[in-house]
C-alpha positions in Angstrom: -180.0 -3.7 124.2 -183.4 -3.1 122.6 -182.3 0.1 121.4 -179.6 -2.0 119.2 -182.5 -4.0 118.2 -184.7 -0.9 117.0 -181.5 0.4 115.1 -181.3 -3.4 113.3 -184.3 -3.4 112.9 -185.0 -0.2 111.2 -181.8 -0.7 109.4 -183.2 -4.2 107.9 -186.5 -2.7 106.7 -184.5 0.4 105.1 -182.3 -2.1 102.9 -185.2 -4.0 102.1 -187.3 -0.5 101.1 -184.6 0.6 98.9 -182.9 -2.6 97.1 -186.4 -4.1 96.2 -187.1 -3.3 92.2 -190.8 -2.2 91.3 -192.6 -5.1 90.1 -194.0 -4.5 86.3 -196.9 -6.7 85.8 -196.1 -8.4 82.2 -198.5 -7.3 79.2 -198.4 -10.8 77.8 -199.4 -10.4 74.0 -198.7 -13.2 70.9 -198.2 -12.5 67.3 -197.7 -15.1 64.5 -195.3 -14.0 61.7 -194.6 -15.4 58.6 -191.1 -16.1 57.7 -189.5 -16.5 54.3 -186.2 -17.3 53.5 -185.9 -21.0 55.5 -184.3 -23.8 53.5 -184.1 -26.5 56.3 -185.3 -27.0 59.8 -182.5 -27.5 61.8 -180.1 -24.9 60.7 -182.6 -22.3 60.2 -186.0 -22.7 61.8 -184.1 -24.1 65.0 -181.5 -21.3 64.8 -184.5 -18.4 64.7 -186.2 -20.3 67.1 -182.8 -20.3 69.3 -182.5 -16.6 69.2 -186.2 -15.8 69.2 -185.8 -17.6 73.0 -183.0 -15.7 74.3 -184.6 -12.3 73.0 -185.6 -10.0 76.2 -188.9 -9.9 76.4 -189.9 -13.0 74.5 -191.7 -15.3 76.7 -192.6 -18.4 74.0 -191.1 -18.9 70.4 -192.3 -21.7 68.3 -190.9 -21.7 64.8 -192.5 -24.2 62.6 -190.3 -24.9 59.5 -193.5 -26.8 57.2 -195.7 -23.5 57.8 -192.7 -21.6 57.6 -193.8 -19.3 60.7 -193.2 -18.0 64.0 -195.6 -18.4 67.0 -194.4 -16.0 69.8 -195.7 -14.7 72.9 -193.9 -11.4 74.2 -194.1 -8.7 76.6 -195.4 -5.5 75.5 -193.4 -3.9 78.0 -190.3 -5.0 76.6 -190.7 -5.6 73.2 -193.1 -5.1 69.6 -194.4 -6.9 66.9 -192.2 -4.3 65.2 -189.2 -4.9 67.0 -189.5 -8.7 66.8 -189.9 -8.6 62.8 -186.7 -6.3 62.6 -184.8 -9.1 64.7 -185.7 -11.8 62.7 -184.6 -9.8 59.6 -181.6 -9.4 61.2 -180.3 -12.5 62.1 -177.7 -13.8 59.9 -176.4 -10.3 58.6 -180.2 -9.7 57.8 -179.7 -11.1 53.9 -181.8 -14.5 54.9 -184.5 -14.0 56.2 -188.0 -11.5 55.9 -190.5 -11.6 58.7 -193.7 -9.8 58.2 -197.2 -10.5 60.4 -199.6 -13.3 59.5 -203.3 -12.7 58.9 -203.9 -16.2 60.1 -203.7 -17.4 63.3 
C-alpha cells in the first residue's frame, strides 16, 4: 500500500515538473506615440484603442482622440516601440493611419 502511494506520489510531482511553463518576469516599458490620420473619436481613436488592447504584449492602451495620441504600456518581452508603430500603421489596410514616437510625455 505505501509503495502505491510513493509511485502516486512521484508520479504527481513528475506531471507537475514537466507541464509547469517557465515563468518570464514582464519587462513592463511605456511609450507615447503620436498618431495622425484620426477624424473622430469613436470610429477611430476607440477602434485603435480596441486593437491596441487585444495586441499580445500590450498591457495598457489609452488613445486620446483631442491629443491625437497613444499612451501604452507593453512588454518588452513580447513586443517594440517598433512593432507597435508598424501595427497601428496597419490597421485599416495601413492607408489611415501614421504612428511615429512622441518627444513629449
Amino acid at each position: 500500500m505505501t509503495i502505491k502511494k510513493l509511485f502516486f506520489s512521484i508520479a504527481i510531482a513528475c506531471s507537475i515538473l514537466v507541464g509547469c511553463k517557465e515563468n518570464k518576469e514582464v519587462k513592463k516599458e511605456k511609450v507615447s506615440l503620436a498618431i495622425s490620420g484620426m477624424t473622430c473619436e469613436i470610429g477611430c481613436a476607440k477602434t485603435i484603442q480596441s486593437k491596441l488592447s487585444k495586441k499580445e504584449g500590450v498591457l495598457d492602451a489609452k488613445v486620446i482622440f483631442t491629443d491625437s495620441t497613444a499612451n501604452i504600456a507593453f512588454d518588452a518581452n513580447t513586443t517594440s516601440k517598433k512593432d507597435l508603430i508598424s501595427y497601428i500603421n496597419g490597421i485599416a489596410g495601413g492607408d489611415l493611419y501614421k504612428a511615429s514616437e512622441s518627444t513629449v510625455k
